[in-house]
PDB file with SEQRES, HELIX, SHEET and CRYST1 records, atoms N, CA, C and O in Angstrom:
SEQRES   1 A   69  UNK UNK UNK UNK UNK UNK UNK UNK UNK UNK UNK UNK UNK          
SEQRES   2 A   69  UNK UNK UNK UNK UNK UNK UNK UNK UNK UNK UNK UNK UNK          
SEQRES   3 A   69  UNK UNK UNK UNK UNK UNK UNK UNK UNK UNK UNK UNK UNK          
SEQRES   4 A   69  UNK UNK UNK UNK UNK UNK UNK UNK UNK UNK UNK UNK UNK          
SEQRES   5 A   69  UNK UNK UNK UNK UNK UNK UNK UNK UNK UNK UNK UNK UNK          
SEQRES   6 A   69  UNK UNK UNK UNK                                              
HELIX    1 AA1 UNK A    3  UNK A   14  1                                  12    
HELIX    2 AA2 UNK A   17  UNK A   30  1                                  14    
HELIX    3 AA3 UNK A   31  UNK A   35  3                                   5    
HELIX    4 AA4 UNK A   37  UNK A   40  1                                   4    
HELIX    5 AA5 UNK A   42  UNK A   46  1                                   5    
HELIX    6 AA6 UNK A   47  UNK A   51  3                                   5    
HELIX    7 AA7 UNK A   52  UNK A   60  1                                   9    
CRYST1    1.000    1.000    1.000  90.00  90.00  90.00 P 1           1          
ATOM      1  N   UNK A   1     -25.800   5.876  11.385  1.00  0.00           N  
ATOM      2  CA  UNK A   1     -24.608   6.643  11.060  1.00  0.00           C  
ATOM      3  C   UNK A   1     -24.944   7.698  10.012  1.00  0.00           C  
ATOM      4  O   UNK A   1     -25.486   7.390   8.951  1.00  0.00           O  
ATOM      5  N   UNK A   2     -24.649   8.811  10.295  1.00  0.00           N  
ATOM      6  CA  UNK A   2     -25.024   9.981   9.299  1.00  0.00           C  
ATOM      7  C   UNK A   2     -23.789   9.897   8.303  1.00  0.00           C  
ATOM      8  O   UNK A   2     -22.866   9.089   8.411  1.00  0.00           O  
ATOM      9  N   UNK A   3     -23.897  10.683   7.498  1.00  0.00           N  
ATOM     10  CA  UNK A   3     -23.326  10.879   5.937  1.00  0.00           C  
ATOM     11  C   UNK A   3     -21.480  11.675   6.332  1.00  0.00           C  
ATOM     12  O   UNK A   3     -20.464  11.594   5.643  1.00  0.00           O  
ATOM     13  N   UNK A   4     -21.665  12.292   7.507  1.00  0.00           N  
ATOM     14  CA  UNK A   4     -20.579  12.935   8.110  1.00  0.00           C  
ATOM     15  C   UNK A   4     -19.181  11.784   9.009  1.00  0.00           C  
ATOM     16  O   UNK A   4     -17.965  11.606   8.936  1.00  0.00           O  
ATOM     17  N   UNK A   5     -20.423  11.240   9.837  1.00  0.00           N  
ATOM     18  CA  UNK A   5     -19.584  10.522  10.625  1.00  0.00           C  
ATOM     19  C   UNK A   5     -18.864   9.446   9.772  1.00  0.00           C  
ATOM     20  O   UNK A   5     -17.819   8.989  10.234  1.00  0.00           O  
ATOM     21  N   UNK A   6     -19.516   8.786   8.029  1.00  0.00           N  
ATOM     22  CA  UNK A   6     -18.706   7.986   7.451  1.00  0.00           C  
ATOM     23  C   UNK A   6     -17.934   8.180   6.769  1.00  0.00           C  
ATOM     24  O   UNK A   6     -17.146   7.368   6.285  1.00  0.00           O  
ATOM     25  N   UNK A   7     -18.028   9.688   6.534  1.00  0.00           N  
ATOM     26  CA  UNK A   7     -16.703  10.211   6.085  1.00  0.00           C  
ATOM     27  C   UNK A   7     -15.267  10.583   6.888  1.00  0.00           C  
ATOM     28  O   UNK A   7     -14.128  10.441   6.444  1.00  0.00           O  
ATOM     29  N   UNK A   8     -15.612  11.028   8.014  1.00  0.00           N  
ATOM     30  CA  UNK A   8     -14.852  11.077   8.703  1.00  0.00           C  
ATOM     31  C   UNK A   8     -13.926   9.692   9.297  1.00  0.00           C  
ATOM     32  O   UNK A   8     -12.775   9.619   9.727  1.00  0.00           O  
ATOM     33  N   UNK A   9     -14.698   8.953   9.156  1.00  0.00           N  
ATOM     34  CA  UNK A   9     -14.119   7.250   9.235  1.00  0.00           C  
ATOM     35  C   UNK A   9     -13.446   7.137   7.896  1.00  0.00           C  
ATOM     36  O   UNK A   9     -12.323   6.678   8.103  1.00  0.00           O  
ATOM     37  N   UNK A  10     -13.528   7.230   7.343  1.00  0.00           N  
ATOM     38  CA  UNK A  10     -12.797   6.772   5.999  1.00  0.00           C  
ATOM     39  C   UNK A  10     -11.860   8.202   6.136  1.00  0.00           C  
ATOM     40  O   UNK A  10     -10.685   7.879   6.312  1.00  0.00           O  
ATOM     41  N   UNK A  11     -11.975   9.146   6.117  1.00  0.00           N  
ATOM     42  CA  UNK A  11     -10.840  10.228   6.746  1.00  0.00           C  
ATOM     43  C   UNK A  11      -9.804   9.619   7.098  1.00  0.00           C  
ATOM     44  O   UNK A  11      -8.755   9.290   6.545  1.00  0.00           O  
ATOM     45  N   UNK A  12     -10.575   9.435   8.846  1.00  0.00           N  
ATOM     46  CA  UNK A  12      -9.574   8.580   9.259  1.00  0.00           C  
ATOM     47  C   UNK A  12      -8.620   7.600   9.044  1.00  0.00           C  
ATOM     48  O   UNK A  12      -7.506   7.501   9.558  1.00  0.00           O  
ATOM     49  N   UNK A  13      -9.087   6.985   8.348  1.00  0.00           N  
ATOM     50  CA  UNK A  13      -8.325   4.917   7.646  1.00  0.00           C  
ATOM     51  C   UNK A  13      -7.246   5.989   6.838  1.00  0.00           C  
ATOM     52  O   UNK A  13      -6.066   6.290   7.014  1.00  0.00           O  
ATOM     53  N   UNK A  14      -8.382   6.425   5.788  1.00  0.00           N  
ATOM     54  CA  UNK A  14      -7.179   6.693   4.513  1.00  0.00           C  
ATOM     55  C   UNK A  14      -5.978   7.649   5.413  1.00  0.00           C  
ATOM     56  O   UNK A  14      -4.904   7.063   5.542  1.00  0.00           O  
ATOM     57  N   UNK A  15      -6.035   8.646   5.858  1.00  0.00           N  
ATOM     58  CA  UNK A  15      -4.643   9.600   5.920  1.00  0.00           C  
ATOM     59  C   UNK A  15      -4.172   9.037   7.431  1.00  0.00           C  
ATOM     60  O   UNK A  15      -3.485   9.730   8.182  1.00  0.00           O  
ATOM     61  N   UNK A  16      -4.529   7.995   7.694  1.00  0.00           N  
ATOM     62  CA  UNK A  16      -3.870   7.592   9.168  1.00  0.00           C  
ATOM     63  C   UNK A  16      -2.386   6.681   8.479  1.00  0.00           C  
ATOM     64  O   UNK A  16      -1.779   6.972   7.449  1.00  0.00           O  
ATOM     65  N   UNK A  17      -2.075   5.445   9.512  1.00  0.00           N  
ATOM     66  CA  UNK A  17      -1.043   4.600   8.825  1.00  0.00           C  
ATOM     67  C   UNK A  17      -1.309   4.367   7.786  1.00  0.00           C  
ATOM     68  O   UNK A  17      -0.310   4.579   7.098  1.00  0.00           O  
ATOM     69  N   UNK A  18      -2.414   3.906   6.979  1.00  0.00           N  
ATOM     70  CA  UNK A  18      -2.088   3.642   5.786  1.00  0.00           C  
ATOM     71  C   UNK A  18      -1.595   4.526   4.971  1.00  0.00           C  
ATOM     72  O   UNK A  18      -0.621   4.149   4.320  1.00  0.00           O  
ATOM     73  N   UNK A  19      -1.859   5.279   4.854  1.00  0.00           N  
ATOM     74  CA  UNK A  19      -1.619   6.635   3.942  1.00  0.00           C  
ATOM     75  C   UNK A  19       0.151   6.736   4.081  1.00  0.00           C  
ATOM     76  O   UNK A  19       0.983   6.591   3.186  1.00  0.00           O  
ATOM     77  N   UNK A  20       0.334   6.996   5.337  1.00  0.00           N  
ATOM     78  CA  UNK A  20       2.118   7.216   5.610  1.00  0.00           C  
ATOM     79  C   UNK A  20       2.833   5.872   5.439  1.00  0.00           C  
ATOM     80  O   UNK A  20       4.035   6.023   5.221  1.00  0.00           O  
ATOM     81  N   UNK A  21       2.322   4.300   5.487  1.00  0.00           N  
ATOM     82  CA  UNK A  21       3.144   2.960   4.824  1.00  0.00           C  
ATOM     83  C   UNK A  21       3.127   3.264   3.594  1.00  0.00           C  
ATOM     84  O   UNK A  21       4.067   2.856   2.911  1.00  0.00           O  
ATOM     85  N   UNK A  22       1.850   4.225   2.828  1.00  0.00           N  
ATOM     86  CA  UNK A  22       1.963   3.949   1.091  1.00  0.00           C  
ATOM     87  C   UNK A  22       3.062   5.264   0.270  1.00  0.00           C  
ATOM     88  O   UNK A  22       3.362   5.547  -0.890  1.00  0.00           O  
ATOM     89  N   UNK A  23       3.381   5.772   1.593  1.00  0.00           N  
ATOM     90  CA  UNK A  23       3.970   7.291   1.091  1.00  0.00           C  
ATOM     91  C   UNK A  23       5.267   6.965   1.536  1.00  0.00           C  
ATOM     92  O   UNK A  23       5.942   7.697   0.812  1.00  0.00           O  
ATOM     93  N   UNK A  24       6.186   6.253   2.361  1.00  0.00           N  
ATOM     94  CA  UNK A  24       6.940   5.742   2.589  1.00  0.00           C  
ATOM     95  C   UNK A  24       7.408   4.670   1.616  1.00  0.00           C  
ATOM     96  O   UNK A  24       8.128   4.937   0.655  1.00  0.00           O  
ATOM     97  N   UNK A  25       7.077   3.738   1.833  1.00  0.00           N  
ATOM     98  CA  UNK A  25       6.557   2.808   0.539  1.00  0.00           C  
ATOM     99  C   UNK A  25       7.421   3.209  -0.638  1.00  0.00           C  
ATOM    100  O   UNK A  25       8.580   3.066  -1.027  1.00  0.00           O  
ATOM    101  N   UNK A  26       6.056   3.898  -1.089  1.00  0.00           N  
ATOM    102  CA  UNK A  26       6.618   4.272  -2.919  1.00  0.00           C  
ATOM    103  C   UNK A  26       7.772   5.765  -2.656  1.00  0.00           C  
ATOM    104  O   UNK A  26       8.608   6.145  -3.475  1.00  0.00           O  
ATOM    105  N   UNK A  27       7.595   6.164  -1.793  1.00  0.00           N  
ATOM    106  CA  UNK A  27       9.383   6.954  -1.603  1.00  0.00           C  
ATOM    107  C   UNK A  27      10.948   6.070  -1.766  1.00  0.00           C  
ATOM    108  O   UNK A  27      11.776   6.050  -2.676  1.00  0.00           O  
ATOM    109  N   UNK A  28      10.899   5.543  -0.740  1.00  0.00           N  
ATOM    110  CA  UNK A  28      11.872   3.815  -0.717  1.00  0.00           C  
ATOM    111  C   UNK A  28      12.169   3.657  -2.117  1.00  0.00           C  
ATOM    112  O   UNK A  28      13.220   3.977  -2.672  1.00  0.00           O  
ATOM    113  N   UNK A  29      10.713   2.914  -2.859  1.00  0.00           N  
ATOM    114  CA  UNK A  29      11.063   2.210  -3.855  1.00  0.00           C  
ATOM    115  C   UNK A  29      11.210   2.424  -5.313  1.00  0.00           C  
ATOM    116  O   UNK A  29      11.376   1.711  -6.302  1.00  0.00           O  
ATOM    117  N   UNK A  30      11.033   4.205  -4.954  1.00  0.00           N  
ATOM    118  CA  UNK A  30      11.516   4.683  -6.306  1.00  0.00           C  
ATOM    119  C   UNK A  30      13.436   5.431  -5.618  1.00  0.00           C  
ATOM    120  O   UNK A  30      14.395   5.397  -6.389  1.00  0.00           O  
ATOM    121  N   UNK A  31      13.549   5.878  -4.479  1.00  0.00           N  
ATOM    122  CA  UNK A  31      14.881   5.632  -4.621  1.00  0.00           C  
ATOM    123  C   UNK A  31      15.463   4.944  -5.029  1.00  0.00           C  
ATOM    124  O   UNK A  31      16.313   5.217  -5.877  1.00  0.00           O  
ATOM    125  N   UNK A  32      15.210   3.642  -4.535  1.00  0.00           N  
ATOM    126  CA  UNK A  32      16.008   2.304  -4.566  1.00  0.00           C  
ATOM    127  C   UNK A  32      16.234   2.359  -6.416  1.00  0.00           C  
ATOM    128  O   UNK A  32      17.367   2.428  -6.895  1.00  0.00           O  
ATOM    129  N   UNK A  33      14.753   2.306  -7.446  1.00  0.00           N  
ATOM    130  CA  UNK A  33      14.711   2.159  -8.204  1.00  0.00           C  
ATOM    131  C   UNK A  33      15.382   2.907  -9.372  1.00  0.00           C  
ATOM    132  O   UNK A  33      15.582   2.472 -10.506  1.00  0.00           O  
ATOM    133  N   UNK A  34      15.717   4.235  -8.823  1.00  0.00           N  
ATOM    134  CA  UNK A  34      16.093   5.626  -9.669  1.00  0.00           C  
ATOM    135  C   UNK A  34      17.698   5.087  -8.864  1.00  0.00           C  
ATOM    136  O   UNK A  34      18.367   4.807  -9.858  1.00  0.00           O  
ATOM    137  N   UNK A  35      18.273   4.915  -8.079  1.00  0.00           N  
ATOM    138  CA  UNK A  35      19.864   4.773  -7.840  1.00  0.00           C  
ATOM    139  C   UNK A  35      19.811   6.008  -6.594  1.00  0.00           C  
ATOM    140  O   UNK A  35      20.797   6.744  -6.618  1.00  0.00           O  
ATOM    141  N   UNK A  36      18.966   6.262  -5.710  1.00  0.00           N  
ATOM    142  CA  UNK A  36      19.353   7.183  -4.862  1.00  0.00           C  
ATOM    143  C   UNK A  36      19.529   8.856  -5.857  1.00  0.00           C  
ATOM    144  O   UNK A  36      20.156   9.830  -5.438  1.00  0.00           O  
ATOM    145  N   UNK A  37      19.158   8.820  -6.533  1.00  0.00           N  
ATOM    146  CA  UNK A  37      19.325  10.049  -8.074  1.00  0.00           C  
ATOM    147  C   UNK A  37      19.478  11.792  -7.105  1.00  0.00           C  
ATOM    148  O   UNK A  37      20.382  12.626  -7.041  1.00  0.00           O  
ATOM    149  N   UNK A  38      17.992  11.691  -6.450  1.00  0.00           N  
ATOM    150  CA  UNK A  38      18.388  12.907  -5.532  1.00  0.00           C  
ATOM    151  C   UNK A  38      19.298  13.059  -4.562  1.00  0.00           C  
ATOM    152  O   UNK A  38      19.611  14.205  -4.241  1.00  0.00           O  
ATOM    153  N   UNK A  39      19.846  12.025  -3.964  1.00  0.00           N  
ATOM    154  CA  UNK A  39      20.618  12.758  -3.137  1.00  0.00           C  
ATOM    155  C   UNK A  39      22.434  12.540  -3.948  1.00  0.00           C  
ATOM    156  O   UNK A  39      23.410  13.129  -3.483  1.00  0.00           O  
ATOM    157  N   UNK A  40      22.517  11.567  -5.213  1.00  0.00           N  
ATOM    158  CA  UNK A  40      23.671  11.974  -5.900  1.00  0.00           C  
ATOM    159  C   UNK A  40      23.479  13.003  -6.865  1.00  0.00           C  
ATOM    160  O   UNK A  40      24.482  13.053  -7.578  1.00  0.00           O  
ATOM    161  N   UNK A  41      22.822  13.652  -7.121  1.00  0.00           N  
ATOM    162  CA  UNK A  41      22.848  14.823  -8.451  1.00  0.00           C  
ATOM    163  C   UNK A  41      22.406  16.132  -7.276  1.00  0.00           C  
ATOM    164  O   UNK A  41      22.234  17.204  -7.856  1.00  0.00           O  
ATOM    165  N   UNK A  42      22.260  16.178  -6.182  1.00  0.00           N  
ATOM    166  CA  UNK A  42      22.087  17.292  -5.078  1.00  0.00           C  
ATOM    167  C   UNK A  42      22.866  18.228  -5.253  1.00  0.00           C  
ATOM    168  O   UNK A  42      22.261  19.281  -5.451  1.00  0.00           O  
ATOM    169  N   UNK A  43      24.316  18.348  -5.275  1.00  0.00           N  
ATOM    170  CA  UNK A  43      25.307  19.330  -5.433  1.00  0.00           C  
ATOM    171  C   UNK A  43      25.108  20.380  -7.249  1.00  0.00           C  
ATOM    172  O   UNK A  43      25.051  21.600  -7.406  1.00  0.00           O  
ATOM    173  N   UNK A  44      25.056  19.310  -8.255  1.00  0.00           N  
ATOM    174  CA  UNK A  44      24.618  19.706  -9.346  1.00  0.00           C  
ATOM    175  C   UNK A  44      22.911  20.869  -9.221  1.00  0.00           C  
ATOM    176  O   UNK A  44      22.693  22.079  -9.156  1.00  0.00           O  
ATOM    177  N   UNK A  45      22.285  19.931  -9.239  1.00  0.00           N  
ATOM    178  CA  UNK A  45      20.948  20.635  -8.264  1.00  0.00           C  
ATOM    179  C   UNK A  45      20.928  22.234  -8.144  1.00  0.00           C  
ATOM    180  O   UNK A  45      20.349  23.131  -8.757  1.00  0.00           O  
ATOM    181  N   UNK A  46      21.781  22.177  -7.127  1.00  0.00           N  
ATOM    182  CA  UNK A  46      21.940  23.311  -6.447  1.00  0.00           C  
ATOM    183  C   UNK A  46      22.793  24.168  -7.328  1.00  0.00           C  
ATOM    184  O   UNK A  46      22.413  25.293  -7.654  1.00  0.00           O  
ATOM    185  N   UNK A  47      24.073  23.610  -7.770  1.00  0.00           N  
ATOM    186  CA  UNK A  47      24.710  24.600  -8.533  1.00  0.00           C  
ATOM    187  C   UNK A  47      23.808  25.487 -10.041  1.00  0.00           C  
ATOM    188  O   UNK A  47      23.861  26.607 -10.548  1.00  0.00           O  
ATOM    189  N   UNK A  48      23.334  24.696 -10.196  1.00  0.00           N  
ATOM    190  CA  UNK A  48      21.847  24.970 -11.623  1.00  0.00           C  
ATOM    191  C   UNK A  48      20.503  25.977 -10.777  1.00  0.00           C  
ATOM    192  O   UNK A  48      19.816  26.743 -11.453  1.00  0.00           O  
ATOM    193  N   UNK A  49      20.337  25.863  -9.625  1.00  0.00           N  
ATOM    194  CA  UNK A  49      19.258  26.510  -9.892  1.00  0.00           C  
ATOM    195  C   UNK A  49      20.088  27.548  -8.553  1.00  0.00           C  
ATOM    196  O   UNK A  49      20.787  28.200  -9.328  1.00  0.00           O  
ATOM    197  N   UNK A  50      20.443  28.082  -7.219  1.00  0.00           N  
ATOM    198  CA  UNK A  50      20.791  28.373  -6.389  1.00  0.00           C  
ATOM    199  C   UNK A  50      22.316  29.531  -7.177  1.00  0.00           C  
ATOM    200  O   UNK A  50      22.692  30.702  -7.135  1.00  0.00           O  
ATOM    201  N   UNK A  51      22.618  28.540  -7.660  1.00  0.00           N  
ATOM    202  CA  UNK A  51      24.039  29.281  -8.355  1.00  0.00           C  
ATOM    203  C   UNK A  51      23.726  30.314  -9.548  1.00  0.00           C  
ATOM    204  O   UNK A  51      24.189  31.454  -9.604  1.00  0.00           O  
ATOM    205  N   UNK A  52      22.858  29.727 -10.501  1.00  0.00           N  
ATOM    206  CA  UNK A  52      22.575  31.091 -11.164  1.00  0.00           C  
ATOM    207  C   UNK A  52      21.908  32.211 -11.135  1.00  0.00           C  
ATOM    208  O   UNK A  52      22.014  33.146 -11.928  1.00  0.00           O  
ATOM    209  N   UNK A  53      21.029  32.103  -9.976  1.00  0.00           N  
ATOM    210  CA  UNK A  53      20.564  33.152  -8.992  1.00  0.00           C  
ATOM    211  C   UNK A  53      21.806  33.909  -9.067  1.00  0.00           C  
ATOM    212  O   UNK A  53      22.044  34.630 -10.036  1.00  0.00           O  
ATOM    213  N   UNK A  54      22.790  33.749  -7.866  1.00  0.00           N  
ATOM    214  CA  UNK A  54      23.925  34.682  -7.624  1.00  0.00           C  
ATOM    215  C   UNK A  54      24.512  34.839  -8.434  1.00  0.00           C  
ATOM    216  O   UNK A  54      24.722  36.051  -8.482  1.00  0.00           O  
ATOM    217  N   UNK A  55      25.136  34.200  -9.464  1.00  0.00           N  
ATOM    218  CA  UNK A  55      25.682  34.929 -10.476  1.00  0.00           C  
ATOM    219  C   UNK A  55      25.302  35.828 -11.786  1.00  0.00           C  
ATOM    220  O   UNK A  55      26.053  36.483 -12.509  1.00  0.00           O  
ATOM    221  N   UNK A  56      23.597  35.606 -11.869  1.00  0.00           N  
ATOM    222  CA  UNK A  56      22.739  36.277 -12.703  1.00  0.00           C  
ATOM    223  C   UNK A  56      23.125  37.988 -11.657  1.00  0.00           C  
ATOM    224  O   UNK A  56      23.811  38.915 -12.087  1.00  0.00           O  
ATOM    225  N   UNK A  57      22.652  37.950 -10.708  1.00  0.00           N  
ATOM    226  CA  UNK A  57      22.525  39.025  -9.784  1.00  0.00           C  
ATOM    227  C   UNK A  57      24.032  39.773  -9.618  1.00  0.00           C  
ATOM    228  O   UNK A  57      24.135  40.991  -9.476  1.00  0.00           O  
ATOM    229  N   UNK A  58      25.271  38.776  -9.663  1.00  0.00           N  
ATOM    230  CA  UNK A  58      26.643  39.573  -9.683  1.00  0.00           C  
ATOM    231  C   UNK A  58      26.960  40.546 -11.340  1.00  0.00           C  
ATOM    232  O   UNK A  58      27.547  41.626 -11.285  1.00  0.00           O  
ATOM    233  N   UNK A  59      26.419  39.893 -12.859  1.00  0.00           N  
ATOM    234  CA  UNK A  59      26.569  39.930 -13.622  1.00  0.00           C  
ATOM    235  C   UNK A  59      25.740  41.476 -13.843  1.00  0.00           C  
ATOM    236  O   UNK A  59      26.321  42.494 -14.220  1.00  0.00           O  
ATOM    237  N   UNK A  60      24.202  41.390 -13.505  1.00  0.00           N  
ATOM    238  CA  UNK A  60      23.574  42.426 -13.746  1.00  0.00           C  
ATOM    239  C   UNK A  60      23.208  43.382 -12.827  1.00  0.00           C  
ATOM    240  O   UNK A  60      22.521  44.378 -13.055  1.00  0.00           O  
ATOM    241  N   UNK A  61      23.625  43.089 -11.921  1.00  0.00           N  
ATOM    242  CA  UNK A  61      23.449  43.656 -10.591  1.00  0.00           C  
ATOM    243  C   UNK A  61      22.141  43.890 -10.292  1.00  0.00           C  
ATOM    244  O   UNK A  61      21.703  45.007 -10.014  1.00  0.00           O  
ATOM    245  N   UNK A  62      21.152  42.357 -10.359  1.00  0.00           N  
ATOM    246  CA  UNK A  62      20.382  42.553  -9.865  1.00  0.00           C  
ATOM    247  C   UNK A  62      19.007  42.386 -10.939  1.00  0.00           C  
ATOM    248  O   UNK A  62      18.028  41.670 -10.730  1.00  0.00           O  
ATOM    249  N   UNK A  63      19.179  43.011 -11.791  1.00  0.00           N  
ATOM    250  CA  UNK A  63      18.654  43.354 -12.694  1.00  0.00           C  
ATOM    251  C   UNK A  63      18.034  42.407 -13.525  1.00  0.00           C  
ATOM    252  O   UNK A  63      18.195  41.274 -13.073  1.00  0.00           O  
ATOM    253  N   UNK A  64      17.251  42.446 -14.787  1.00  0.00           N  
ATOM    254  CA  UNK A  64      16.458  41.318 -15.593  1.00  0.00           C  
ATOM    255  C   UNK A  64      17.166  41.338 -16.638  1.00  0.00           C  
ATOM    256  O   UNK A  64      17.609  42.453 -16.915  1.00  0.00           O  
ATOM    257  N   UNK A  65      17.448  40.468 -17.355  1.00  0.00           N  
ATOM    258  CA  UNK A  65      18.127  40.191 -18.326  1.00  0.00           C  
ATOM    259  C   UNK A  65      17.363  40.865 -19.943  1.00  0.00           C  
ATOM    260  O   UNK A  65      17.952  41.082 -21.002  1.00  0.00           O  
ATOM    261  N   UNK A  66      16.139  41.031 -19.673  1.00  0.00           N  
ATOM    262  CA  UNK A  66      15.264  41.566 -20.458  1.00  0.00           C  
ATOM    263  C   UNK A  66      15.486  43.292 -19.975  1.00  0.00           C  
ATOM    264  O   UNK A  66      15.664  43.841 -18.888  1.00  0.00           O  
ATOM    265  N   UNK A  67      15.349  43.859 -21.634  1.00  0.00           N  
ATOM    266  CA  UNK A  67      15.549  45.340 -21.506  1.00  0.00           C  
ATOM    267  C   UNK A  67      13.979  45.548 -21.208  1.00  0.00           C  
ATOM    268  O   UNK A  67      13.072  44.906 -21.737  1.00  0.00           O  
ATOM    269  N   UNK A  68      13.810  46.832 -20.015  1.00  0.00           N  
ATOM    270  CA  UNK A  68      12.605  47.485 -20.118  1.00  0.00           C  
ATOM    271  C   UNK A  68      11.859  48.512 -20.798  1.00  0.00           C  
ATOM    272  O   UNK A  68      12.281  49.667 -20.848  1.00  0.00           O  
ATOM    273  N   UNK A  69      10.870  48.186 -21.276  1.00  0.00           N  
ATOM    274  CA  UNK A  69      10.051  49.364 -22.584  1.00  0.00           C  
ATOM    275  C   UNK A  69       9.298  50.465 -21.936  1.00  0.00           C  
ATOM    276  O   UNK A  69       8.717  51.304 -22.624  1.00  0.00           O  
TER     277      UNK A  69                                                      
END                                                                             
């Protein structure tokens, strides 16, 4: 077995199922653990970063809040 083909085996193992049970996995069990956090603070979320976009842009029309030199 050359130096290639045993990497490519271990390639394989690691990012096959195992990789997606351990990424699944610890996704699950930090929801579970955090209270579901992202998908109840989602609306907030959005209003903080999405919302002051548009209203930065209605306020200055667009513009940087910093004067230019």
């Amino acid at each position: 077995m050359t130096f290639a083909e045993i990497v490519t085996a271990v390639d394989d193992f690691a990012w096959g199922p195992v990789m997606l049970i351990l990424l699944v996995g610890t996704g699950l069990y930090l929801s579970i653990r955090s209270g579901f956090l992202q998908f109840g603070r989602f609306g907030y979320a959005m209003k903080n970063t999405v919302g002051k976009i548009f209203h930065q842009q209605a306020a200055g029309k667009g513009k940087s809040r910093r004067s230019r030199r």
